[in-house]
C-alpha positions in Angstrom: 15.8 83.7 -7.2 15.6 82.0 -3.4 12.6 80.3 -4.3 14.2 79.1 -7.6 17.7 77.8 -5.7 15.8 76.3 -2.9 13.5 74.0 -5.4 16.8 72.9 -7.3 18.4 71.9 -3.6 14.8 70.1 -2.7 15.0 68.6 -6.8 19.2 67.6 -6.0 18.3 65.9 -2.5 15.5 64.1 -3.6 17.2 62.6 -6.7 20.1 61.8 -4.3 18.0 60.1 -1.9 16.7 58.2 -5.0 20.2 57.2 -6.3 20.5 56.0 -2.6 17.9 53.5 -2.8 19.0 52.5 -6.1 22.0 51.7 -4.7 20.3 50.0 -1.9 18.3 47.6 -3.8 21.6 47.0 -6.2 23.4 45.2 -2.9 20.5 44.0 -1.8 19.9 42.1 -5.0 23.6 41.4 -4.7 23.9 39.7 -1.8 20.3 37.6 -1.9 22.5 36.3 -5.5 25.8 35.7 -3.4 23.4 33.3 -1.3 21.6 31.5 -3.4 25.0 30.7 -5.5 26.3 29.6 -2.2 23.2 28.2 -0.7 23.5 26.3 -4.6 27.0 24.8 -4.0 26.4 21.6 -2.0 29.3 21.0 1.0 30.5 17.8 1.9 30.8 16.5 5.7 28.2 16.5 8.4 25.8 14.4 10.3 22.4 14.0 9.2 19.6 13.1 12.1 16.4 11.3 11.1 13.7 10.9 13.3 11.7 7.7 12.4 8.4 6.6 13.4 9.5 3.4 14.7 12.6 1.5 14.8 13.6 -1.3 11.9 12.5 -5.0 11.8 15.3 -6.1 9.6 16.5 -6.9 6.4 16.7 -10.5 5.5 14.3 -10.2 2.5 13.0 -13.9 3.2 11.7 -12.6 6.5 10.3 -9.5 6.2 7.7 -10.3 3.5 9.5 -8.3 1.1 7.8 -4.9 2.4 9.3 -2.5 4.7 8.0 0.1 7.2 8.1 3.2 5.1 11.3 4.2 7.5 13.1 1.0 6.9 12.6 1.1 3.6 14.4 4.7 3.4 17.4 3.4 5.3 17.6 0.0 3.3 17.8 2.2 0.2 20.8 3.6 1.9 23.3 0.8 1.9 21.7 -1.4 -0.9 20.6 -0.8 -4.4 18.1 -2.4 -7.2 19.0 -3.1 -10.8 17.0 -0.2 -12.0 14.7 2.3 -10.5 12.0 4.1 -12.6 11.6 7.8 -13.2 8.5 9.8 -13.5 8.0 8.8 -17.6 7.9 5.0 -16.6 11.9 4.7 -18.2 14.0 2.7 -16.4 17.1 4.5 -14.9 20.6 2.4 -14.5 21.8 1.7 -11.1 23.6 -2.0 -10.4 21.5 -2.8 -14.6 22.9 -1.0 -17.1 20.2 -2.1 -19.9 17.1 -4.5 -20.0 16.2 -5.8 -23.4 13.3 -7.8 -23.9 13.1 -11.1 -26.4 11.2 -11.2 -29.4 8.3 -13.5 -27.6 8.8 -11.3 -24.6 9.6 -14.0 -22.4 13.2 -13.1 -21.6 14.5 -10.1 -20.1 18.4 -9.8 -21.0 19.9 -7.3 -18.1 24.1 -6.3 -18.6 25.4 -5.2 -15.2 27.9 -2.7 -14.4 31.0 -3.4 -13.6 34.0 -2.8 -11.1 31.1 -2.5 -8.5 31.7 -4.1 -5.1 29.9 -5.2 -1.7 30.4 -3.7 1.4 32.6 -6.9 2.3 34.6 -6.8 -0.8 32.5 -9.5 -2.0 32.2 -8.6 -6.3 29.1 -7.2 -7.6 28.6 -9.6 -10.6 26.0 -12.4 -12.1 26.3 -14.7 -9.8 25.5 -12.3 -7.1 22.0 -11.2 -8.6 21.1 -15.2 -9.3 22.0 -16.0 -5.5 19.6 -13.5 -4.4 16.7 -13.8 -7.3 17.2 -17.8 -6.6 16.4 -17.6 -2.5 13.5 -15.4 -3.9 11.8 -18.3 -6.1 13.0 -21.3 -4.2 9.4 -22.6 -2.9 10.9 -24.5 -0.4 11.8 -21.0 1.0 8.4 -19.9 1.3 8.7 -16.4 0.5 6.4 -14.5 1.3 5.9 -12.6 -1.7 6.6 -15.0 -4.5 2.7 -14.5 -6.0 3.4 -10.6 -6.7 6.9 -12.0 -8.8 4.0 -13.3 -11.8 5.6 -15.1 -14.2 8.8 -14.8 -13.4 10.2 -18.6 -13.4 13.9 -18.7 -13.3 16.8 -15.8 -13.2 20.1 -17.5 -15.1 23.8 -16.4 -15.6 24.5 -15.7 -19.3 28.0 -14.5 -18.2 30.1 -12.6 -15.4 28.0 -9.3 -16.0 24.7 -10.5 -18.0 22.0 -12.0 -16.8 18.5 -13.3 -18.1 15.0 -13.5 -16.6 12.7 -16.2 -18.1 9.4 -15.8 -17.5 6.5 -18.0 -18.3 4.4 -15.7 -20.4 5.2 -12.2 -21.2 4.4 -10.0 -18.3 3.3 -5.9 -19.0 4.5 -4.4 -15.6 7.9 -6.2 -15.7 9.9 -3.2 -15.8 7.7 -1.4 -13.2 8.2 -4.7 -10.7 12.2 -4.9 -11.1 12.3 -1.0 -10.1 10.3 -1.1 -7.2 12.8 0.1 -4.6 9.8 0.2 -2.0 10.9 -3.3 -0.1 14.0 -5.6 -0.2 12.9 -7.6 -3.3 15.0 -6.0 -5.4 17.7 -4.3 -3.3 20.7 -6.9 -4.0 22.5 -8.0 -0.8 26.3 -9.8 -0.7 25.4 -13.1 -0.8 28.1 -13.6 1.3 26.5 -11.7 4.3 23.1 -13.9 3.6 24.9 -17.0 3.7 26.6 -16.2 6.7 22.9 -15.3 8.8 24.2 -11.7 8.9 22.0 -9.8 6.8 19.2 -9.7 9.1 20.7 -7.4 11.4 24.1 -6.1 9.7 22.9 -5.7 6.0 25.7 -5.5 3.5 24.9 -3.7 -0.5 26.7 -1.7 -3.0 25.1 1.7 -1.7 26.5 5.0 -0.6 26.4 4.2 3.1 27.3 1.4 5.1 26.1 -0.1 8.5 27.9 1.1 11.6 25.8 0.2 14.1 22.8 -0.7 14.9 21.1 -0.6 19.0 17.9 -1.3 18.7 15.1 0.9 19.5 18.1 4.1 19.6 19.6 4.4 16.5 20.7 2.6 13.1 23.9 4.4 12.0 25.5 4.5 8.9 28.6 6.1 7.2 29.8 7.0 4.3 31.3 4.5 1.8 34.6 5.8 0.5 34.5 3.2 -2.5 31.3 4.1 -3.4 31.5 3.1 -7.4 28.8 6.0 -7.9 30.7 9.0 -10.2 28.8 11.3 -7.8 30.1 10.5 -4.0 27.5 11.3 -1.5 27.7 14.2 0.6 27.0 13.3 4.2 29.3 11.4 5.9 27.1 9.8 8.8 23.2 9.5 8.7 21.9 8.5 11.8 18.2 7.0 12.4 16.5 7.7 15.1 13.3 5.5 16.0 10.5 8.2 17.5 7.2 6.5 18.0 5.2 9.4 19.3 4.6 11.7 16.6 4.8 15.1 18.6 8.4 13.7 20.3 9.7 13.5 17.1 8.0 17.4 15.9 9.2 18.7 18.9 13.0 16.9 18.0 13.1 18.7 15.1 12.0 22.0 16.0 14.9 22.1 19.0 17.3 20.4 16.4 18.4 17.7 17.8 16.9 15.9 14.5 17.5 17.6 11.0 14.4 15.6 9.2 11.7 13.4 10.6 8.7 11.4 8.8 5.3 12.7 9.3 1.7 11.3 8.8 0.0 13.8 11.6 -2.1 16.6 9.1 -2.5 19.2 12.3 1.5 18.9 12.8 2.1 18.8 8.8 0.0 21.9 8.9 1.9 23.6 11.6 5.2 23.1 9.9 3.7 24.4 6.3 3.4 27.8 8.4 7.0 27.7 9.8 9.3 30.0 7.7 12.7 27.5 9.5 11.2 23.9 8.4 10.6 22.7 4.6 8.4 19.6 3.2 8.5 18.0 0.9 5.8 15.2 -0.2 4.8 12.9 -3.0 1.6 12.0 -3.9 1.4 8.0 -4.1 -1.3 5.2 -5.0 -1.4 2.7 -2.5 -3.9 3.0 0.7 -4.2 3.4 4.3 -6.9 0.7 4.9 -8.7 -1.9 7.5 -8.1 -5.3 6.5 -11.2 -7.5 7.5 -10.5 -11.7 9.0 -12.7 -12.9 6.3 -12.3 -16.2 7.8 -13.7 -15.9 11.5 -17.4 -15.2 11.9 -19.1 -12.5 11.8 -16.8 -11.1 9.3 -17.4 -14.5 7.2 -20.5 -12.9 6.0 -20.2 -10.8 3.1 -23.6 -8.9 4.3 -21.8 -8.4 7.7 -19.0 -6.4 5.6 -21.0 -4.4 3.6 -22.5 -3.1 6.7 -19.7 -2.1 8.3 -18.2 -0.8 4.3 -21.7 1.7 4.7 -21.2 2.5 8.8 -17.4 3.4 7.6 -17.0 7.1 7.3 -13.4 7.2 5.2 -14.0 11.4 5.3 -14.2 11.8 8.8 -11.0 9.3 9.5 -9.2 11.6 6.4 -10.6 15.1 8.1 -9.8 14.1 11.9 -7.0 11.7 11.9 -5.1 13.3 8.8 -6.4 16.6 8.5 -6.7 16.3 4.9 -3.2 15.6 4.7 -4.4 12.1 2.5 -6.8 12.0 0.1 -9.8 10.1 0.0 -9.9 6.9 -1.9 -12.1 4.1 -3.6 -9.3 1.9 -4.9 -5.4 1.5 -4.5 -3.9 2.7 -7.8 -4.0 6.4 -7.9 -2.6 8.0 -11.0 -2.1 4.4 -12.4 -5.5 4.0 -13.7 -8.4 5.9 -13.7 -11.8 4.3 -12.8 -15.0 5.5 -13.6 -17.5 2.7 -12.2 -16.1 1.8 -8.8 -18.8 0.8 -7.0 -17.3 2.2 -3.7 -19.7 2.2 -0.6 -20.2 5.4 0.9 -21.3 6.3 4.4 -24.8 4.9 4.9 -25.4 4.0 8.3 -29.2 3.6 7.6 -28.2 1.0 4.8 -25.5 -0.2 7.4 -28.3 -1.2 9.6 -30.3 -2.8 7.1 -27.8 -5.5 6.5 -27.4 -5.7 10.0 -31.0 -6.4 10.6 -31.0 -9.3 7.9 -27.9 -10.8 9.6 -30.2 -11.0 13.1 -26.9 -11.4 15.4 -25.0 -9.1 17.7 -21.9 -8.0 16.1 -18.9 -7.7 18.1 -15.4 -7.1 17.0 -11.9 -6.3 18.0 -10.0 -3.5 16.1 -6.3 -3.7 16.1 -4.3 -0.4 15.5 -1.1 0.7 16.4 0.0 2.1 19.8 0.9 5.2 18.8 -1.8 8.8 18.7 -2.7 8.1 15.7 -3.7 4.3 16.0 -5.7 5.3 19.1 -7.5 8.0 17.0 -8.2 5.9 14.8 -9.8 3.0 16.9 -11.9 5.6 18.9 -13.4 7.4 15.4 -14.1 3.6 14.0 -16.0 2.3 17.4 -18.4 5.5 17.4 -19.0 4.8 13.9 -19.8 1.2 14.6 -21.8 1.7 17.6 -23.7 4.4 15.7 -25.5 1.1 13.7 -25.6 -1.3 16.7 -21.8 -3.0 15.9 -19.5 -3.0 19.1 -16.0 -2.6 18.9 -13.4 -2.7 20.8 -9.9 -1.1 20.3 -6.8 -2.8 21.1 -3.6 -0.7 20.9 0.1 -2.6 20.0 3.8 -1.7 18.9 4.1 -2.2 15.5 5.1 -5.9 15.1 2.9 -7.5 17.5 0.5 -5.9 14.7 1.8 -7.7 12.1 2.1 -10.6 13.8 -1.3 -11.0 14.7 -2.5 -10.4 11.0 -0.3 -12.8 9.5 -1.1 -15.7 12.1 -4.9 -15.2 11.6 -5.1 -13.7 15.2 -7.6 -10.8 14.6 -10.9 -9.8 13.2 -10.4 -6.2 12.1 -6.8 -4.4 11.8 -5.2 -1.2 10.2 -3.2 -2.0 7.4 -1.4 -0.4 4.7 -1.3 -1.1 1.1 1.8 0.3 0.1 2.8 2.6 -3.0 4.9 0.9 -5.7 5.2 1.4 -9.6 2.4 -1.1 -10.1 -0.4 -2.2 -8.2 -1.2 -5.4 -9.9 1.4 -7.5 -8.7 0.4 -6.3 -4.8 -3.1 -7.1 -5.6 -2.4 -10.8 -6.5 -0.3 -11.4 -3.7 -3.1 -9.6 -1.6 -6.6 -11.3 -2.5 -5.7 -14.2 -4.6 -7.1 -17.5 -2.7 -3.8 -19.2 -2.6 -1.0 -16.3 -2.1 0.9 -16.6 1.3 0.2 -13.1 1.7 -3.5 -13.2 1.7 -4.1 -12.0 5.0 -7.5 -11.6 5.0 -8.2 -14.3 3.9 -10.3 -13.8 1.5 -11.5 -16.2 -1.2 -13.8 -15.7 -4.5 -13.2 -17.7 -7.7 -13.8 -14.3 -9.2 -11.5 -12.3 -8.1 -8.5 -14.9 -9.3 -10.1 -15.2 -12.7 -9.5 -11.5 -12.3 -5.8 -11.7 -10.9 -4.9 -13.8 -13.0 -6.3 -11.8 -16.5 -4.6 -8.6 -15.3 -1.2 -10.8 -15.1 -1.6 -12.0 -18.3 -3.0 -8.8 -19.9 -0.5 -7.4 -22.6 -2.4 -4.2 -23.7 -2.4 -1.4 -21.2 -6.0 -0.1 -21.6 -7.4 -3.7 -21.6 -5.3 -4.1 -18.2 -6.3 -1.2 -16.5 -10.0 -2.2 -17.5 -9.8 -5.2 -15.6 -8.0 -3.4 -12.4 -10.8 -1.4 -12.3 -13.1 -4.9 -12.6 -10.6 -6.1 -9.1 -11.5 -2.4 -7.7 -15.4 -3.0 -8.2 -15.0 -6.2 -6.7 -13.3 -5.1 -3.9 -15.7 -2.9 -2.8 -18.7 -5.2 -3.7 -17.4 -7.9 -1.4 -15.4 -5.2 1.1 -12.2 -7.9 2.4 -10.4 -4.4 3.1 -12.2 -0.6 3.8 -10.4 2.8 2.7 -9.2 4.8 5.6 -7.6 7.4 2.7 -4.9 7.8 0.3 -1.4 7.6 0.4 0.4 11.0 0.4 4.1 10.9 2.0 5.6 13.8 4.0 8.7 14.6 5.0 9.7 17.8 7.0 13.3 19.3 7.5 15.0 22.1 9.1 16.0 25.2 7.0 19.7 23.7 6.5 18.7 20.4 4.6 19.4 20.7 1.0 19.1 19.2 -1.7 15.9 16.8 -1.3 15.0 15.5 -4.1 11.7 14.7 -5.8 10.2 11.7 -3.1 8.6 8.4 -5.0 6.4 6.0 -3.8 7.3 7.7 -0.6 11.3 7.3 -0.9 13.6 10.0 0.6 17.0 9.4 -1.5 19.4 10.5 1.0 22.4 10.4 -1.0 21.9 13.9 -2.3 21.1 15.2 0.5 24.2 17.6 2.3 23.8 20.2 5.5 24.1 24.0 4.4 25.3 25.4 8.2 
C-alpha cells in the first residue's frame, strides 16, 4: 500500500512537472509571436547611417557619363525617380509612367504620367519636364557621354500636359529594360528648373521620398524626409545620412560599434565575418555586369592584339575572385549573367606557358602601368596582377589613386592598364555599344574592329530574343578573342546591417531602396 501511494505521488509530480513545461513552451511560443508581430509593424522616425565606400561625384547627368558609383547611385535613387523601374518578371512597375504602350510599327513608345506629382522646388512634375531632361540627353551638341547606349531613340515629344511619346528610328527589343534602368542618372528625372539654374550638380532636386539637406564633401550627404511625398506609402525614416568610408575595415568596424546602421561591402573575408555574426544581416543580389581590367588599346604594347592575349592567358581571374573576394563574386567569361546563356565563349583561361608564347613572337620587353584604386582592395589587386605578369616576363607597375583621378585618367587616354567596372543594368547590350563600338564617346579603351560594330549594331536592331542573345554571345566570343577588357569576376552586391534595420527589400542590379527601410529600436 506505501509502495502503491508513493508510485502515484512519483506518477502526480512527474505529470506536473510535465504540465509545467507545457506551460513553459506555451509563453515561450507566445512571446517569440508577440515579437515577430511587433518586430512586423514598421515605426516611423529615426536616423538611418550609411557608410559608403567613397564620397559622391555629382549629379548633373551630362557630367557624370550617366553612371554612378554604386553608392551614389543609391542616394540619387533617394531624392529622384525614373518613369518605370522593372521587377524580377521583366514587367515594368509605375513610378513618375503610369503605362508605356508601344505603336503598331514599334517605333513609338506612348508613356501617360501621373499626375499631382511635384519637384522638390515646387516646380510641376509634367511633359514638359521629362522632354527638358530627355532633350539635354540627345542634344549632340551636348556631348553626352552616353548617347550610343540610348539606340534608336531619336526624339522624346509632348503629346499633352501628362503624355509623352518616344520616337525611335527602328523598333528597339530592350526598350523597356533601358527606360527602367535606375542604375545611373539617365533616367532619374531632375526639375529642370534646378538644371537650368547650374544647381543640380551639387544640390539635386527630384520627385523622391527624400530631399537634399546638405551636402560637405568628403563627410556626409544628408537627406530628409519629404512631407509631400505624392507616394500613397510615406517613407519611414526621417533623415538618411551618407557617410563616405574609403577604407573598408573603418567602415566594418563603424558598423559593428554602431555609429553606422548599414554600410556597402565588396571585402569576401569581412562579408564572411559578418555572415557568422548573430547582430548583423545581409543582404545581396546576384547581378550581370563585371569587375574587369580595361586595356589602352591605343598605346603600344597593348596595340598588339598578340600582346593582349598574352596577358588574357598570364591573367588568373580565380585567384583575383579567391584572394581579393574570397569568393564573394563569381567567376566570369562575359558580362550578362542570367541575361543570356552562352555556350561557346571562347574565354582564355590561365596559361602562362601560352602567355609566353605570344610573348616570345612579339620579341619586345613588355612594360606596363596598372591603375587601381587607393583603397585595400585596389592595392590587392595590383600586387596579385604584377606577380602574375612577372611570372611570364611582363613588368608591371601598380599605381594606387582616389577614385576620380581614376576615371579621369581612363577617360583622357592617360593609362595602359586600369580596373574598371562594367556595371549591372536590365540589359547589357546597350552598355556594350556604348563600350566597344569604334565611334561611342565612351569607348575608353579604345578599341576598334569593324567586326565587333557589325555586331553592335545587329544586336540593336535584333527584334527576336533568341536571335539577340545569339549574337551577344557572338560580342562575348569576340571579346575574349581580341581581350580590349579581362574578367577580374562577377558582380554580386552586398550590403550588411545591424540587427535593427528592417525592412530591406529584394536589392537589384545592386540597388538598396531605402524608402522602406525603418529602425526597429
Amino acid at each position: 500500500m506505501e509502495e502503491e501511494m508513493v508510485c502515484e505521488f512519483s506518477d502526480m509530480k512527474k505529470k506536473m512537472q510535465f504540465d509545467t513545461m507545457i506551460v513553459l513552451v506555451l509563453l515561450m511560443i507566445s512571446l517569440f509571436c508577440v515579437s515577430n508581430t511587433f518586430a512586423a509593424n514598421p515605426k516611423m522616425g529615426g536616423t538611418l547611417r550609411f557608410g559608403t565606400e567613397n564620397d559622391f561625384a555629382g549629379f548633373e547627368v551630362l557630367k557624370s557619363s550617366s553612371r554612378l558609383a554604386i553608392n551614389g547611385s543609391v542616394a540619387a535613387n533617394t531624392i529622384m525617380e525614373p518613369l518605370f523601374r522593372m521587377d524580377k518578371g521583366g514587367n515594368l512597375i509605375p513610378v513618375l509612367g503610369l503605362s508605356a504602350e508601344q505603336s503598331d510599327d514599334g517605333k513609338a513608345w506612348v508613356i501617360k504620367l501621373r499626375r499631382q506629382v511635384k519637384f522638390h522646388d515646387s516646380t510641376p512634375f509634367n511633359a514638359d519636364a521629362v522632354v527638358h531632361h530627355w532633350n539635354r540627353l540627345l542634344n549632340p551638341e551636348n556631348k553626352f557621354r552616353g548617347r550610343a547606349a540610348m539606340g534608336p531613340i531619336d526624339s522624346v515629344t509632348k503629346v499633352d500636359e501628362h503624355t509623352i511619346q518616344f520616337n525611335l528610328n527602328h523598333p528597339w527589343l530592350p526598350f523597356t529594360r533601358v527606360i527602367s534602368d535606375t542604375r545611373g542618372l539617365t533616367n532619374l528625372i531632375p526639375s529642370s528648373t534646378s538644371v537650368d539654374a547650374g544647381n543640380q550638380d551639387r544640390a539635386p532636386v527630384g520627385t523622391g521620398p527624400y530631399k537634399l539637406k546638405e551636402w560637405k564633401s568628403g563627410d556626409s550627404f544628408t537627406v530628409v524626409k519629404n512631407s509631400d511625398y505624392w507616394g500613397k506609402v510615406q517613407p519611414y525614416l526621417d533623415t538618411i545620412v551618407f557617410k563616405p568610408m574609403t577604407d573598408s575595415q573603418t567602415r566594418y568596424a563603424s558598423l559593428k560599434s554602431r555609429q553606422v546602421d548599414i554600410i556597402w561591402m565588396d571585402r569576401g573575408n569581412l562579408i564572411n565575418k559578418a555572415k557568422a555574426d548573430n547582430s548583423l544581416k545581409i543582404s545581396f543580389s546576384e547581378d550581370n555586369g563585371a569587375e574587369i581590367f580595361i586595356l589602352n588599346t591605343s598605346v603600344a604594347p597593348l596595340d598588339n592584339v598578340n600582346v593582349r592575349r598574352a596577358l588574357a592567358h598570364a591573367h588568373n581571374q580565380k585567384r583575383q575572385v579567391e584572394m581579393v573576394y574570397k569568393d564573394s563574386i563569381p567567376v566570369v567569361h562575359h558580362p550578362y549573367g542570367n541575361q543570356c546563356e552562352c555556350t561557346d565563349d571562347g574565354y582564355r583561361g590561365y596559361n602562362p606557358d601560352k602567355a609566353r608564347e605570344l610573348l616570345a613572337a612579339y620579341d619586345q620587353p613588355v612594360e606596363l602601368d596598372v591603375l587601381h584604386s587607393n583603397s585595400k582592395r585596389g592595392r590587392d589587386i595590383g600586387e596579385i596582377t604584377q606577380q602574375l605578369f612577372k611570372e611570364v616576363g611582363v613588368t608591371a607597375t601598380p599605381a594606387g589613386f582616389d577614385f576620380g583621378p581614376v576615371i579621369k585618367k581612363v577617360i583622357s587616354g592617360e593609362y595602359q592598364v586600369s580596373t574598371w567596372r562594367i556595371s549591372s543594368r536590365p540589359d547589357q547590350g546597350p552598355a556594350l555599344f556604348l563600350m566597344l563600338h569604334s565611334q561611342s564617346q565612351a569607348n575608353f579603351s579604345r578599341y576598334k574592329n569593324p567586326e565587333m560594330d557589325k555586331l553592335l549594331v545587329a544586336q540593336r536592331m535584333e527584334t527576336d530574343p533568341e536571335r539577340r542573345n545569339a549574337i551577344l554571345c557572338q560580342i562575348a566570343r569576340l571579346i575574349n578573342e581580341d581581350a580590349p577588357i579581362l574578367y577580374r569576376g562577377g558582380m554580386r552586391s552586398h550590403v550588411i546591417s545591424s540587427d535593427k534595420v528592417e525592412g530591406l527589400t529584394s536589392m537589384k542590379d545592386g540597388i538598396v531602396r531605402l524608402e522602406s527601410v525603418w529602425l526597429n529600436e
